[in-house]
C-alpha positions in Angstrom: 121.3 -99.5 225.6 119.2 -99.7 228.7 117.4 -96.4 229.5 118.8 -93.5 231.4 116.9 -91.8 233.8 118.1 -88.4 233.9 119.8 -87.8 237.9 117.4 -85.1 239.9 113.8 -85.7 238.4 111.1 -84.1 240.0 108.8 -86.0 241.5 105.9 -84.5 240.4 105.2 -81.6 237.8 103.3 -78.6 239.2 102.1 -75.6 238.2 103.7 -71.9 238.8 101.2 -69.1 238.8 102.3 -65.3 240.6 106.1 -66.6 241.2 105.0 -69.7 243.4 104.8 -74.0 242.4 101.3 -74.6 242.9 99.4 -78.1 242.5 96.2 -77.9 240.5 92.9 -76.4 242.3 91.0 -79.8 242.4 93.8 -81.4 243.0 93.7 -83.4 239.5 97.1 -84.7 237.6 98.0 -86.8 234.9 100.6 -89.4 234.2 103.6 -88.4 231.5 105.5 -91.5 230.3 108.9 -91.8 229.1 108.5 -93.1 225.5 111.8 -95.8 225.4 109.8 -97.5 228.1 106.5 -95.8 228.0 105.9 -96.1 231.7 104.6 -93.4 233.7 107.6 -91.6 235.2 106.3 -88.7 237.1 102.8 -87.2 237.6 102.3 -83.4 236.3 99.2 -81.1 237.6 96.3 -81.3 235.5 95.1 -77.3 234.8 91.8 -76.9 234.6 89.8 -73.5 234.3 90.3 -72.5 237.9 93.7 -73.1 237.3 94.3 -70.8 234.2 91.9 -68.0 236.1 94.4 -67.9 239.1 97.3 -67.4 235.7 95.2 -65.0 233.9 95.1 -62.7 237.1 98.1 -62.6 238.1 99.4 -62.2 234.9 97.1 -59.3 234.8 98.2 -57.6 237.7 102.1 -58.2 236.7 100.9 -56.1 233.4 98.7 -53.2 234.9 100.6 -53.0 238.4 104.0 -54.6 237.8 107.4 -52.7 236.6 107.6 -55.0 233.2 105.8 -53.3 230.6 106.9 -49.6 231.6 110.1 -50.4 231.7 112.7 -49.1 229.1 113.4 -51.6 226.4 116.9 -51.7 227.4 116.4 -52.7 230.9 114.3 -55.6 229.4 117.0 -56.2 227.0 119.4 -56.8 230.2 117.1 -59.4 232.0 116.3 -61.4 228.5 120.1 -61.6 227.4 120.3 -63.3 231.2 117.8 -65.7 230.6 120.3 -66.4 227.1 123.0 -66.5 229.3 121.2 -69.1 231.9 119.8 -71.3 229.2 123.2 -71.5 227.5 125.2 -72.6 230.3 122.5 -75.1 231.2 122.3 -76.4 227.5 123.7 -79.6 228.5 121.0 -80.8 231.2 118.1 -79.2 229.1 119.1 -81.8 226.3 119.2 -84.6 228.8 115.7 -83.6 230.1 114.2 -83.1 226.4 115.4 -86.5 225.0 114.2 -88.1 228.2 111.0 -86.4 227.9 110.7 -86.1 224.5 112.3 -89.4 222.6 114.7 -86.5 220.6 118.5 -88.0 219.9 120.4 -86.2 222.6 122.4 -84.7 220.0 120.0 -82.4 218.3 118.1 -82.1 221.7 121.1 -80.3 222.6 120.8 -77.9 218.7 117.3 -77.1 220.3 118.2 -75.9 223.4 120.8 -73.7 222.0 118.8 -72.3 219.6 116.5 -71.4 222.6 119.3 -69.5 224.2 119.8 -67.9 220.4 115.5 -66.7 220.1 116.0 -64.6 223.3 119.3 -62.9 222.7 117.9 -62.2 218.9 114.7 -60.7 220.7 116.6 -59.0 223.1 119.0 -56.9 220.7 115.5 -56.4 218.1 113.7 -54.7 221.1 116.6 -52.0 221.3 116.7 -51.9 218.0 113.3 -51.1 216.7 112.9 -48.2 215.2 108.6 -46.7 215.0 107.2 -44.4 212.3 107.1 -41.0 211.9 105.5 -38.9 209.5 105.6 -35.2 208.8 103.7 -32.7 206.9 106.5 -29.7 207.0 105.0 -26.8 208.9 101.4 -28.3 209.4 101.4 -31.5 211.0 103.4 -34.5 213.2 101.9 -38.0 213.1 104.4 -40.7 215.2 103.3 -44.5 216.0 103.7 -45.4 219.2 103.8 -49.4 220.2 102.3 -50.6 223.5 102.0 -54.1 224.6 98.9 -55.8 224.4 98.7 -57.5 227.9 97.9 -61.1 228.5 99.7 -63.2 225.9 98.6 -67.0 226.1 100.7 -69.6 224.7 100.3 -72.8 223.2 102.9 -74.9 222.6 103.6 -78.5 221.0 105.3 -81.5 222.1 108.1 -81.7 219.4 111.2 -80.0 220.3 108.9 -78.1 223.0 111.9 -76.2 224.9 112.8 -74.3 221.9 109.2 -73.9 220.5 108.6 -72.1 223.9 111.5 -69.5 223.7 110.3 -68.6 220.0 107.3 -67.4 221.6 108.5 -66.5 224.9 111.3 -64.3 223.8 109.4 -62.0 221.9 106.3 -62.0 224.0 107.8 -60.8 226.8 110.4 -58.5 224.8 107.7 -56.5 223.9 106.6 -56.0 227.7 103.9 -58.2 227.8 103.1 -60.9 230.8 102.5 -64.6 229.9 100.5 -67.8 230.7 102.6 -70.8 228.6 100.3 -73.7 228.3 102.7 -76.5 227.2 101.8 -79.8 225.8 100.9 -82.3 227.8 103.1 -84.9 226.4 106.2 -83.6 227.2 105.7 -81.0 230.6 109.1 -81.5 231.8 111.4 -79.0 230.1 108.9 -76.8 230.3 108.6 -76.5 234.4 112.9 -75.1 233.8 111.6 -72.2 232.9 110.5 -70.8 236.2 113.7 -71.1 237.8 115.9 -69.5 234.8 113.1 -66.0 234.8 113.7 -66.3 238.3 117.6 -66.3 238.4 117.4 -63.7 235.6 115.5 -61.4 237.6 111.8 -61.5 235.4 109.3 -59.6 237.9 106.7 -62.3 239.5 103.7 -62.9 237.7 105.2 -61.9 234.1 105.7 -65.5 233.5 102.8 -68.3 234.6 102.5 -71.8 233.7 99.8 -74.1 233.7 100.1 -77.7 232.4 97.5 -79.7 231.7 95.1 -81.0 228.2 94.6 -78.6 225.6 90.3 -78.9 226.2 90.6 -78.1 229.3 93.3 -75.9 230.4 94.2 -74.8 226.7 90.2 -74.3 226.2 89.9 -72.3 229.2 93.1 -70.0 228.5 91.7 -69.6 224.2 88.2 -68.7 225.5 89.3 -66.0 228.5 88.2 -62.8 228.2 91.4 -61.3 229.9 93.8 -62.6 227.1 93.6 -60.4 224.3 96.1 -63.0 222.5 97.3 -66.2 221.8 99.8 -68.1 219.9 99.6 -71.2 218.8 101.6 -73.9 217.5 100.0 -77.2 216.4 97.9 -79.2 214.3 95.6 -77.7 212.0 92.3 -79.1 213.5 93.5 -77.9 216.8 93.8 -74.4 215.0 90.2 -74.3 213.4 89.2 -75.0 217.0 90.8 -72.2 218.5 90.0 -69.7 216.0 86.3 -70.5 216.4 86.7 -70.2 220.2 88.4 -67.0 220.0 86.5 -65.4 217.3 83.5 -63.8 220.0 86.6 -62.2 221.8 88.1 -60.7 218.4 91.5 -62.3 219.6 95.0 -61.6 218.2 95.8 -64.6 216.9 99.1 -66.2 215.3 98.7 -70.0 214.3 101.5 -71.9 213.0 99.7 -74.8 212.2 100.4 -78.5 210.1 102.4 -79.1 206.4 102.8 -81.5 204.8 105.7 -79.5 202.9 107.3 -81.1 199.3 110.9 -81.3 198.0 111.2 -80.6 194.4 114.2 -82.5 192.7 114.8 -81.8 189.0 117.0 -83.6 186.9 120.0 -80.6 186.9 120.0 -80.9 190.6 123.1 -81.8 192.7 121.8 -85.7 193.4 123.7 -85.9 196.0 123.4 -82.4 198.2 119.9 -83.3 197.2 119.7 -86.8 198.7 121.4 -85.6 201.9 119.4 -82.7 202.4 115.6 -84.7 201.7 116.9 -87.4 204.0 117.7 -84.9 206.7 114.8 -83.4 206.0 112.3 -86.0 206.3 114.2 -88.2 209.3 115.9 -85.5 211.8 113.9 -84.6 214.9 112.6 -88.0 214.5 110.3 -87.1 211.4 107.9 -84.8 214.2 108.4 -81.2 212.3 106.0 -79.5 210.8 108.1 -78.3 208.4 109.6 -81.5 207.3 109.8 -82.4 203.6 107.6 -85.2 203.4 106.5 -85.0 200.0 109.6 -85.7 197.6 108.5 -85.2 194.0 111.6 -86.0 191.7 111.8 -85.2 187.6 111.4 -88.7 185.8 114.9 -88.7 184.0 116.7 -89.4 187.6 113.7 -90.8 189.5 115.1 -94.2 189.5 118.3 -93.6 190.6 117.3 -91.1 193.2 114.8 -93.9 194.6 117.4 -96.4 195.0 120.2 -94.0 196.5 117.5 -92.3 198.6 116.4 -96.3 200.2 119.9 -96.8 200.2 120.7 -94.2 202.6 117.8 -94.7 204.4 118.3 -97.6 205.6 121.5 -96.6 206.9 119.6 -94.1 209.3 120.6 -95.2 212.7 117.6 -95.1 215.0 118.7 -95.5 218.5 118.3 -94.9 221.5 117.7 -91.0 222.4 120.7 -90.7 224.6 123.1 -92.1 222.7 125.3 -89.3 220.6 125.5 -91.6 217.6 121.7 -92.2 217.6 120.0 -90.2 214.4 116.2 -91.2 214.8 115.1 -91.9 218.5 111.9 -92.6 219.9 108.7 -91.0 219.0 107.0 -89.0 221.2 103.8 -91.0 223.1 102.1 -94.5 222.4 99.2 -92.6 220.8 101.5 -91.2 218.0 103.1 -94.2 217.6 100.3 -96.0 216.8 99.1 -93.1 214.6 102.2 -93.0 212.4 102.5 -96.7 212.4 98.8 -96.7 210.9 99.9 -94.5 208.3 103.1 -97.1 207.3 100.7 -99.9 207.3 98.0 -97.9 205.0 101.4 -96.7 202.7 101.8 -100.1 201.8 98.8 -100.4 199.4 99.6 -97.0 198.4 102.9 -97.1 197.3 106.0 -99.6 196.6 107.4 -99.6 200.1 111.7 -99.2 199.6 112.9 -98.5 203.1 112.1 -99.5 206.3 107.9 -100.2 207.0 107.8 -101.0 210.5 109.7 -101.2 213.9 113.2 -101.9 213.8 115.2 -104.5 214.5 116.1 -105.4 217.8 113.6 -102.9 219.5 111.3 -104.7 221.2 109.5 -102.0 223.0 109.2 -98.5 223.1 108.0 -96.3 220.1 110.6 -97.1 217.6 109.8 -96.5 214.1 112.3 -97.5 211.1 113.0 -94.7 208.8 110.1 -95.5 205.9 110.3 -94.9 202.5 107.4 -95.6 200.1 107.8 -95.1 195.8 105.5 -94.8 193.0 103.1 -92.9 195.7 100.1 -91.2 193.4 99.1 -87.5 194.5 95.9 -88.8 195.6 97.1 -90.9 198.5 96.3 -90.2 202.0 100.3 -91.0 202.6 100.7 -88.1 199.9 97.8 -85.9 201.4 97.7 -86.2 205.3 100.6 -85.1 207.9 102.1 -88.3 209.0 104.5 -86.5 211.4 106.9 -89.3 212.0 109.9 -90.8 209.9 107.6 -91.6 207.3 108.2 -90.1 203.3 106.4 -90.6 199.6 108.3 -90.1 196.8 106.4 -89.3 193.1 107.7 -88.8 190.0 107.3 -86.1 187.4 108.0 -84.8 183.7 107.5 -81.2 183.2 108.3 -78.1 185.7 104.1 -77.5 185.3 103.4 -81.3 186.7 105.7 -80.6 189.4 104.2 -77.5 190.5 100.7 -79.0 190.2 102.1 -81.7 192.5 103.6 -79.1 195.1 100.4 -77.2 195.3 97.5 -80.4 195.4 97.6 -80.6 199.4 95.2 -78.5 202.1 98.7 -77.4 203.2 101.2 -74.8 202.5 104.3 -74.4 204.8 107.1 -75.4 203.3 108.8 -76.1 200.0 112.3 -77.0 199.0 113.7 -76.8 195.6 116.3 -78.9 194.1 117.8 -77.3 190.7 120.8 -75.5 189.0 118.8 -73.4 186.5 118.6 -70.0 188.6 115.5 -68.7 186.5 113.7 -72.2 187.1 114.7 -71.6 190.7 112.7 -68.2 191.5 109.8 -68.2 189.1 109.2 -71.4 191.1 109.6 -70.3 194.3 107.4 -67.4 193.7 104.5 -69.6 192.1 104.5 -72.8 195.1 102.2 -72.0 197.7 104.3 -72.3 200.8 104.9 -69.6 203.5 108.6 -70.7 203.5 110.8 -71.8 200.7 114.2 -73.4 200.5 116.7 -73.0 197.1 119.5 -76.2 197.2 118.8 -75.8 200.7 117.5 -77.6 204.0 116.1 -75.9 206.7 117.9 -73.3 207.7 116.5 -70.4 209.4 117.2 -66.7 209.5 115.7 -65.2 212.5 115.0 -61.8 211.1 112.7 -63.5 208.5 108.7 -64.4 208.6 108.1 -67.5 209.8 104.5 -69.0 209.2 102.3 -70.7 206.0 99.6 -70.3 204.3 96.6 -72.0 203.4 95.8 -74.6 206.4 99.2 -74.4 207.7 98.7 -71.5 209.3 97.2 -67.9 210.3 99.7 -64.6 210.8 103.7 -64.5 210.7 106.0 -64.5 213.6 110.0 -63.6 213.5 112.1 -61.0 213.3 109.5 -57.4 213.5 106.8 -59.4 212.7 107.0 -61.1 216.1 107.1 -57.7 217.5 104.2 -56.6 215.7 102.0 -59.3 216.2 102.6 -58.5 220.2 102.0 -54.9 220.5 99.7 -52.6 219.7 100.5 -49.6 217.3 98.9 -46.7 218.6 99.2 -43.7 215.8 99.7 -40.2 217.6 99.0 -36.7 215.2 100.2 -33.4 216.2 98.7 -30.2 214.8 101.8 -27.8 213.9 100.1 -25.2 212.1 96.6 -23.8 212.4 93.9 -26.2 213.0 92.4 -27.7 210.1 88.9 -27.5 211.3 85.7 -27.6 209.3 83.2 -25.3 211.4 79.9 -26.3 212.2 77.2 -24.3 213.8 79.1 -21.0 213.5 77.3 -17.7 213.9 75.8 -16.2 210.7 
């Protein structure tokens, strides 16, 4: 299949700052390729301090001038249940754009972009919904909390599945009232420049919502380290997030980080082998291997290792990798050349680190573009870089184990701590397990499936604070407590008269 070039491209990418397409200040832009060909395909602004300054301000002036953050949250509510509305009836051509842009098979390009449409209307209902404190001393005192939003959020988005990843923190950024400057990544800018015309049609005041492309150390630096933008939320890798917290530390930021993982699937021997091999397949090899929370670590009990290894390959190689918009295609193209050649490095280096079972290189009959077969390496010992290090591609290491201790010893010996998903029929095994793996997120004979009302976020360095559900909302207002005196003052007097 030849590639498709999406009818109605723009022919360049700009920049929209106070309700207007602007091109960059100095005129600067870069090149964004399309990754089946990886040819330059359109030229996007390159956003550069001056650029995020003119954001910041009018952002600003949106917040401390504008109608958004006084208004009620229903009337919010309204205009982010049209942006639902919009994205949703637009689903189709957003997943045309994304797995152009993005390499993603068309088919779960099209999951993402529904599931955008899904994080505002979720947002939208919570903001009606919330409910703050109260507190009351009968007859003496009245304490109440009331939430405010902050201001200026800044956020910083990835390039996998970067559509959606922008509505998870758009929806509940701007649900709470506050303006935003979205810094997407520069790999995939194209989705991303949608987003102006849907706020319009929705009827979002100007200046709530900026954008400015352009490299995270320039325009991302100059966004983390302005003095106007009291918060920022990133997702990414985890040097990119050690970065940004030093950065924002002399501005005592709010910061939420949802950073690498390098997540493990536990499979014990009572486990449902094969709900278990379809899940850790899925898990490893949809969204073409590039999530962070992507069970890339199996670790399987010893008495079924063998036979999980060779149904596991098996399968594997039955992956189809295609290309991204064809509906049958299950891994497409990874994201940029520079990926490619990372992840490639890392099935090159697997091979004298483990028995390679399942792919190892780039498919057959692709020729070009950055096409990697599904890869499966055995026998992989937990002090491996393949075990260790966040491949982020179609890549997997399977170890063996004996006892329920090994296993958890295995789980916990990486810098990370996302994600976990555990494989096993013994309920008691099931929790006290869950409960002692150090993951933000775990999954019981379950993939990933998420419940929006639940924290999403890691620990260790796979993150920094929680978002979803009230702890989105939190994280993007302030809680202001109020106390009302009832009764007589209680005051202690000083300096009376003797």
């Amino acid at each position: 299949m030849t590639q498709h070039t999406p009818e109605g491209l723009p022919d360049r990418i700009r920049h929209y700052i106070d309700g207007e397409f602007v091109d960059s200040v100095d005129g600067d832009t870069f090149d964004v390729l399309d990754p089946v060909t990886n040819e330059t395909y359109v030229q996007a602004a390159a956003g550069k301090r001056a650029d995020i300054d003119l954001a910041v301000a009018a952002a600003r002036r949106a917040f401390t001038d504008g109608p958004w953050p006084k208004m009620a949250a229903r009337e919010r509510s309204r205009i982010l249940h049209r942006i639902a509305d919009l994205v949703e009836s637009r689903d189709a051509r957003l997943a045309e754009l994304e797995s152009f842009d993005s390499g993603l098979p068309i088919t779960q390009a099209l999951g993402q972009a529904r599931r955008a449409a899904e994080n505002f209307r979720f947002f939208a209902d919570l903001i009606v919904a919330q409910a703050d404190d109260a507190y009351k001393v009968p007859g003496r005192q009245m304490n109440y909390v009331n939430r405010k939003p902050i201001g200026v959020a800044g956020l910083i988005t990835p390039w996998n599945t970067p559509f959606m990843l922008e509505s998870w923190k758009l929806g509940p950024a701007l649900a709470a009232g506050n303006t935003v400057v979205l810094k997407p990544a520069e790999f995939t800018p194209l989705s991303a420049s949608l987003w102006a015309g849907i706020f319009e049609e929705a009827g979002l005041p100007k200046g709530v919502f900026n954008l400015v492309n352009g490299l995270g150390e320039e325009a991302g630096d100059a966004l983390v380290k302005h003095p106007d933008v009291p918060l920022i939320s990133f997702t990414g890798e985890s040097r990119t997030g050690q970065i940004i917290f030093g950065n924002a530390a002399p501005y005592l930021k709010g910061l939420s980080m949802e950073l690498g993982g390098k997540s493990p699937a536990i499979v014990f021997a009572d486990a449902d082998l094969d709900v278990a091999i379809d899940a850790c397949i899925f898990g490893v090899f949809s969204l073409n291997g590039e999530r962070c929370t992507a069970g890339s670590r199996i670790l399987v009990q010893r008495d079924v290792y063998d036979e999980f290894v060779e149904r596991y390959a098996a399968q594997a190689k039955r992956v189809k990798v295609g290309h991204p918009q064809d509906p049958t295609t299950e891994v497409g193209a990874l994201v940029h050349p520079e990926h490619y050649d990372k992840v490639m490095g890392y099935v090159e280096l697997g091979k004298s680190e483990g028995r390679l079972v399942a792919g190892g290189g780039r498919p057959d009959g692709f020729p070009t573009g950055n096409y990697v077969a599904p890869t499966v390496f055995a026998d992989v010992a937990p002090d491996a870089r393949i075990f260790q290090e966040e491949i982020f591609g179609p890549v997997v290491a399977i170890t063996p184990f004996d006892t329920e201790a090994e296993a958890l010893a295995l789980a916990n010996d990486t810098k990370y701590g996302l994600a976990a998903y555990v494989w096993t029929n013994d309920l008691k095994r099931a929790h006290n397990f869950a409960q002692a793996v150090e993951a933000g997120m775990v999954w019981l004979n379950s993939n990933n499936v998420r419940d929006l009302r639940t924290p999403f976020g890691g620990v260790k360095a796979s993150g920094l604070g929680h978002e979803g559900g009230y702890r989105s909302i939190d994280f993007y207002t302030d809680q202001q407590s109020v106390h009302i005196t009832l009764g007589a003052p209680h005051n202690p007097t000083f300096g009376k008269d003797a």
